[in-house]
MINURO-799668 format. One record per residue (C-alpha): residue in one letter; residue number from 1; y, z, x. Coordinates in steps of 0.5 Angstrom, whole numbers. Example, Ala and Ser with C-alpha at 12.3 -4.5 7.8 and 13.67 -1.06 7.14 Angstrom:
BEGIN
A,1,-9,16,25
S,2,-2,14,27
% end
This chain:
BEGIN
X,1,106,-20,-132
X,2,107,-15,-126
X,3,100,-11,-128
X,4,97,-18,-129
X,5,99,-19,-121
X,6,97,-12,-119
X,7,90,-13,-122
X,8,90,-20,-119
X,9,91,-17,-112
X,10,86,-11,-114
X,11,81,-15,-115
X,12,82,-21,-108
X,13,83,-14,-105
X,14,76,-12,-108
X,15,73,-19,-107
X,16,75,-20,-99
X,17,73,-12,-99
X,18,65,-15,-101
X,19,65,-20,-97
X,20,67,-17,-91
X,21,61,-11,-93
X,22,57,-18,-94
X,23,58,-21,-87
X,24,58,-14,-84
X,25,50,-14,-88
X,26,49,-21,-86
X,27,50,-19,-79
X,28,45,-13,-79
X,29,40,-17,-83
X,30,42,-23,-76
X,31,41,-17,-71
X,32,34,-14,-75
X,33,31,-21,-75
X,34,33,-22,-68
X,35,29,-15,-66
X,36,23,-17,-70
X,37,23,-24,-67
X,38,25,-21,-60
X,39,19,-15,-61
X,40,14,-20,-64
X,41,14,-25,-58
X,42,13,-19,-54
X,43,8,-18,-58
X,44,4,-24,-58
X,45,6,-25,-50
X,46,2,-19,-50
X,47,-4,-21,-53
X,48,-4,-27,-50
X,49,-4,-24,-43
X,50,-9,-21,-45
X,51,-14,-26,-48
X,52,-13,-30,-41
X,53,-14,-24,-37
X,54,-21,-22,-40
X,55,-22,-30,-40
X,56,-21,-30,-33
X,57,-26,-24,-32
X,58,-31,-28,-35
X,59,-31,-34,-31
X,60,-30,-30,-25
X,61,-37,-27,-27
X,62,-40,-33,-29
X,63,-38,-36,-23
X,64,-40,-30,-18
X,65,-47,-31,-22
X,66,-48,-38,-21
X,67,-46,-37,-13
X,68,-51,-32,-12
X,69,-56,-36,-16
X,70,-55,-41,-12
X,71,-56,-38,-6
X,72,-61,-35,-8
X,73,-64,-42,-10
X,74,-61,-44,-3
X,75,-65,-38,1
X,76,-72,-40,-2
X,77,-72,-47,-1
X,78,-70,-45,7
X,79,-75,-40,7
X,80,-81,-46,3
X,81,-78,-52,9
X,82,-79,-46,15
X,83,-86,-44,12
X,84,-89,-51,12
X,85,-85,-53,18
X,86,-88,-46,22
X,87,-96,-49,18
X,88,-95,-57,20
X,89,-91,-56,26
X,90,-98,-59,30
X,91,-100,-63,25
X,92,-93,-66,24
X,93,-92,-67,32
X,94,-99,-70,33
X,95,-96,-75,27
X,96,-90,-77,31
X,97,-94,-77,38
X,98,-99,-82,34
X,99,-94,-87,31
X,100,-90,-87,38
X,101,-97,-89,42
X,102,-99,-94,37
X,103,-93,-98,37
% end
């Protein structure tokens, strides 16, 4: 009876052992997943930060270009009012004084 108790005991004493060496590989497995998550959220952060600073850059280019356009646009349609201004200025005036008189 009593090789039967010391087997039993044995066997509990082998059985807590494996799971002790369970919760010991769970935790591990616990740690590992945890550094995989924490280095793939870097790793996506990253990415991210990445893609938002070319879309950036791309907006900021197609902004100044538009800017410039603009202004490129708004120069020449100043520089077309000057012109036919400085050509009609007498005509223009000679219109003015007319309109005025005949009233």
């Amino acid at each position: 009876m009593d090789v039967i108790i010391d087997e039993l005991a044995k066997i509990e004493k082998d059985a807590a052992a494996i799971m002790d060496d369970v919760e010991i590989r769970k935790k591990k497995l616990d740690v590992a997943q945890k550094e995989r998550i924490a280095k793939f959220d870097e790793e996506i952060k990253a990415k991210t930060e990445h893609e938002i600073s070319g879309i950036k850059k791309e907006l900021e280019d197609s902004r100044e270009k538009q800017v410039r356009q603009l202004s490129d646009e708004s120069h020449e349609k100043f520089r077309t009012i000057d012109s036919y201004y400085e050509n009609s200025r007498e005509r223009i005036a000679d219109e003015i004084f007319d309109r005025i008189i005949r009233k």
